[in-house]
C-alpha positions, 0 to 999 in steps of 0.5 A: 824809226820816226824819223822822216828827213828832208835833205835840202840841197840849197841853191847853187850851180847845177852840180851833182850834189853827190854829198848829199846823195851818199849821205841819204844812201848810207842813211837808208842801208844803217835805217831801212824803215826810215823815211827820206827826202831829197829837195835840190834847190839847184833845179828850180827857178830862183824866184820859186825858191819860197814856195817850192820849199814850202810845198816840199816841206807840206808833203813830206812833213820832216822832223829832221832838216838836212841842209846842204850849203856847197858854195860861199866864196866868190873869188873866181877867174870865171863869170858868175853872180852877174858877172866876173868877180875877179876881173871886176876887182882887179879893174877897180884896184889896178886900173888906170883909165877913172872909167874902167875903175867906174865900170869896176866898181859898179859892177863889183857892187852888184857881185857883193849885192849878190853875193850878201844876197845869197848868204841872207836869201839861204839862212833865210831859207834855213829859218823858213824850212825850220819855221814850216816843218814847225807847223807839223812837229815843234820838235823838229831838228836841223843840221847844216852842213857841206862844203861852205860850212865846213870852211866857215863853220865858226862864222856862220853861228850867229846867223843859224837858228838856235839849236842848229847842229852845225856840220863840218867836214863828213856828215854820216857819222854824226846823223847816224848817232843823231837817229840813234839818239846818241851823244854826238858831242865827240863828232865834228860839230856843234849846237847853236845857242848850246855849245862851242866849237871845238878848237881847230875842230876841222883838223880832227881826224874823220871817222873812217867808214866802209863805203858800199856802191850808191843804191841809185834804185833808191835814190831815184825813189827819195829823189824827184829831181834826179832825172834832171841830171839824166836828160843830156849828156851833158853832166858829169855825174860824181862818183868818188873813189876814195876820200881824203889827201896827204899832201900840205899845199899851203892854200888848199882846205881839202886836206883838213875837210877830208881829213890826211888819212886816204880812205880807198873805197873798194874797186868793185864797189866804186864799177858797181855804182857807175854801172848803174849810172851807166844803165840809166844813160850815164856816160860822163864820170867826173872822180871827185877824189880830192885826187885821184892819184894821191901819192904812189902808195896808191897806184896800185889802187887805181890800176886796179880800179881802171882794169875792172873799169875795162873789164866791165865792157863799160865801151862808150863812157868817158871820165875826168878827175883832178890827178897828181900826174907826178904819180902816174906810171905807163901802165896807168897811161894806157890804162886811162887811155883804154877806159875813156879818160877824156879830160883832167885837172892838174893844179901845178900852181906854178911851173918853178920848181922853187915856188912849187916847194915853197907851196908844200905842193910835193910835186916834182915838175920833171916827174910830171913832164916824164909822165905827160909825155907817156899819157900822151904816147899811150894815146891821150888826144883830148883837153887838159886844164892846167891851174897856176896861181901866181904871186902865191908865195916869193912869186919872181919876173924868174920864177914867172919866166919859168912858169912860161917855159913849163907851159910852152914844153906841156903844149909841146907835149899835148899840143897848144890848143889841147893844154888849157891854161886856168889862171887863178888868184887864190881866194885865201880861206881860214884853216890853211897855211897861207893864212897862217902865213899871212898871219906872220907877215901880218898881212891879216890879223886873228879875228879877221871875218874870211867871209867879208868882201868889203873892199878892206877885207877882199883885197887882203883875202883876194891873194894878189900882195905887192910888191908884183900885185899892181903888175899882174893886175895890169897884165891881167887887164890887158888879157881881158881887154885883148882876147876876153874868151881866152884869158889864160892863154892870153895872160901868159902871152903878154907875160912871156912878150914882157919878161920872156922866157926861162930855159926849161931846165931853169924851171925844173931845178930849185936853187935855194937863195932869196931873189927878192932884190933882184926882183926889186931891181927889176920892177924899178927898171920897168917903171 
């Protein structure tokens, strides 16, 4: 085997790149002779970008350039490229006072400089690392892929060099047959200046593989940088139990990246690599399972996964996931109590019943507060961040009462400072229903560039519609304003001060009808 790869992990928050990782992994067991690389972009100084690609491309001198691009949308309700996205475009588009809307709009004009910054500066890094691995072979080839490539995929084409293999979703078929030399014009991809992509490519279904425990004896010789998520404790490091999810949630691109078919890795496997993250000073895991817990056909799967987790006398770690808590069982409570679980994600969206159905979500909010209640008897003391993404679909003042009476029982259950609330407007991304939905209510038309934030295009693609828009970006204003360092709890307390709160059993029930003259009634009465 020839070949000599240099995956290039492109800038972006210091994350583990597990992407990356696994694929050099299984690369180096299909191919023992064949010569890898891995360059994380996430460990060095912006300003040494150029030449640290440069210097890693003159001492490996690849033939093949793997380019992992994990982040391209901004929407967020955190800080980050120089400030916080969404707060900065709430204040220019809902603002009263001329001088907020000011302040807004200078500060999201530095965000969308940054933001076109980093999409120059890292195709600017695709054509640069082609242009020097040029020096030592003009047949060198690229592949881009990862996470923002997958959900961008028909976008990006006119900015890669030609003859780029564009990547979506998983990438270990396509470079296993990419070394073979074999026709990969079957896999999720497609070549720049030579062909197109498929249509709807990213909703066919992935190739299963067998997947084995990460050789991190190996990976610690390809990769220079690992020790640098080694020095603190600090970093969760990824490890993934299975791949894929079955559920529809109407704004969530998982499920067409990862493809519906859940794909188990083996428990043994799974206890395997984390042990021998474990003997390097590893103790925080993050399972960076699209869930955890998918659905209840696969319970047993993950007791038996916790029980050889116990049983490895693993003591002192902890882990994390994102978790449907509808599917947890006493049995599981205990068990993830026993084995270090220390924080997890729920993303109920909302806390109505109504709205959770009409988001194809498959939750049942009673199931969810049932199990809640056995975590939290089995044991659990620590943090949990619950996501709600108002004004999504029919959002009501009813539903929103709702939601504050689900919240208020979860900090009954957990306690108020151990519930986190993570209140999000969604970024709408191609390839979901919402965006089909929003099609239909021609809110957005075919053709649409999802990777714009020219102010036409980002108010629509930042899902904040009337006729509640205005309301939630005054009471989200006033949250930034009062208690900056706490806006989720802060949001939900102006909203219950406004509207108060619903009886629990009303958020727990999903009556069918349409309440949207009464929701007109009361935005008239407020105004």
């Amino acid at each position: 085997m020839s070949s000599k790869i240099l995956y290039v992990r492109l800038p972006c928050n210091p994350i583990f790149p597990i992407g990356v990782v696994y694929l050099a992994d299984r690369m180096g067991k299909i191919f023992p002779d064949l010569q890898q690389r891995i360059f994380d972009l996430g460990t060095v100084p912006p300003v040494e970008f150029n030449g640290a690609l440069d210097r890693a491309i003159d001492e490996f001198q690849p033939n093949l350039l793997v380019f992992s691009w994990r982040d391209i949308q901004i929407y967020a309700p955190v800080g980050g490229r120089g400030g916080n996205p969404l707060q900065m475009a709430f204040e220019v588009y809902y603002a009263k006072n001329p001088l907020i809307r000011l302040r807004g709009a200078l500060g999201g004009l530095k965000v969308v400089s940054a933001y076109y910054g980093e999409l120059w500066r890292n195709f600017g890094l695709i054509k640069r690392g082609l242009q020097r691995a040029k020096r030592y072979h003009q047949s060198v080839r690229v592949v881009v892929g990862g996470g923002a490539v997958s959900v961008f995929y028909e976008q990006i084409e006119k900015a890669l060099p030609k003859g780029t293999i564009v990547s979506v979703g998983e990438g270990e078929v396509l470079l296993e047959r990419l070394l073979k030399g074999e026709d990969i014009s079957a896999e999720r991809c497609y070549i720049v200046g030579e062909t197109k992509p498929r249509d709807r490519m990213i909703h066919e279904t992935p190739t299963a593989i067998e997947k084995t425990a990460c050789n991190y004896d190996y990976i610690a010789k390809i990769w220079p940088e690992f020790s640098y998520y080694l020095q603190e404790n600090d970093f969760y490091i990824g490890v993934q139990t299975k791949r894929g999810c079955p559920h529809n949630c109407c704004y969530c691109i998982y499920t067409v990246v990862e493809g519906k078919q859940v794909r188990i890795n083996p428990a043994d496997e799974v206890v395997a690599e984390m042990r021998q993250l474990y003997d390097r000073g590893v103790r925080n895991f993050w399972f960076t399972d699209a869930q955890f817990i998918p659905a209840k056909k696969y319970i047993d799967d993950a007791i038996e996964l916790l029980e050889k987790i116990s049983a490895s006398e693993m003591q002192d770690i902890h882990w994390a996931a994102y978790i449907r808590a509808d599917n947890l069982t006493p049995e599981l409570c205990d068990l993830m109590v026993k084995t270090g679980m220390n924080y997890f994600e729920i993303g109920i969206t909302s806390g109505s019943q109504e709205l959770v159905r009409k988001m194809r979500m498959g939750y049942n909010l009673r199931t969810v507060l049932q199990n809640c209640r056995d975590l939290k008897a089995a044991g659990f003391n620590d943090v949990v961040s619950v996501n709600y993404s108002f004004n999504v679909i029919d959002e009501t003042f009813d539903t929103i009462r709702q939601t504050i009476a689900y919240h208020r029982e979860l900090e009954n259950i957990f306690g108020v400072d151990k519930v986190e609330p993570a209140i999000f407007f969604i970024g709408l991304q191609p390839h979901t229903h919402l965006e089909g939905y929003a099609f239909k209510k021609e809110i957005l038309k075919p053709g649409y560039n999802p990777m714009s934030v020219m102010p036409w295009t980002a108010r629509k693609l930042l899902w904040n519609p009337e006729p509640l828009g205005s309301y939630f970006g005054e009471v989200c204003l006033q949250a930034w304003q009062q208690n900056p360092n706490d806006f989720g709890r802060e949001t939900l307390k102006i909203l219950e001060e406004r509207l108060g709160s619903a009886s629990l059993e009303e958020a727990l029930n999903a009556p069918m009808g349409d309440k949207k003259d009464n929701l007109r009634k009361e935005l008239v009465a407020l105004t």
